[in-house]
Every structure is written in C-alpha cells, then in structure tokens.
C-alpha positions in Angstrom: -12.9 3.0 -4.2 -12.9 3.7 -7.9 -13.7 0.3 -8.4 -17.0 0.5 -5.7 -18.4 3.3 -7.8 -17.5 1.9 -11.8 -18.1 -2.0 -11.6 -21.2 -4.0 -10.9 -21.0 -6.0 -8.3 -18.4 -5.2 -6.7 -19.2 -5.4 -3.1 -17.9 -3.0 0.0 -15.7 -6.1 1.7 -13.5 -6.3 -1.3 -13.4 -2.7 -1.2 -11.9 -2.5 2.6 -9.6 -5.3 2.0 -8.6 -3.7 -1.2 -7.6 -0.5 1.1 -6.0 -2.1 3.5 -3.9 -4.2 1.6 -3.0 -0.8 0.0 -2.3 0.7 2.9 0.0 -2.3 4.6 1.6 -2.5 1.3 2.3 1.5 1.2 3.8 1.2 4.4 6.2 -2.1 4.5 7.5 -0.5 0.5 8.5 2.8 2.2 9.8 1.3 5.7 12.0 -0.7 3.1 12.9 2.5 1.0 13.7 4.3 4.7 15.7 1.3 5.8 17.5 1.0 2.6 18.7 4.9 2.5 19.9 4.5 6.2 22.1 2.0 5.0 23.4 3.3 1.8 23.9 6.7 3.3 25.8 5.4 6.5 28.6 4.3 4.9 29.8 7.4 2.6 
C-alpha cells in the first residue's frame, strides 16, 4: 500500500495483486518453515 500512496500512477489492481501475492507468498514460506521444523525435530 505504500506504493498506492508514494508513486504516480500506480493503480489499485496492482495494489490487490501486490497483497495477495504477499499474502500467498507469507503463507506457502512459513507452511515450509513449519514443515521443515517437524522434520528436523522428529528425529532427535
């Protein structure tokens, strides 16, 4: 949203897609870091 309010131009579309890629990207990285730790940690 920082980007909505400091460029020119920069349209409200980009801005949701921006968010939600964020958001799906957020998620998946930590469902990875989750999955990972389970792993590691089942074996000790």
């Amino acid at each position: 949203m920082t980007n909505l309010a400091t460029i020119k131009n920069w349209s409200v579309a980009v801005t949701v897609v921006d968010m939600a890629w964020g958001t799906v990207l957020t998620g998946v990285s930590a469902w990875a870091g989750y999955t990972m730790t389970l792993h590691l940690t089942e074996r000790f």
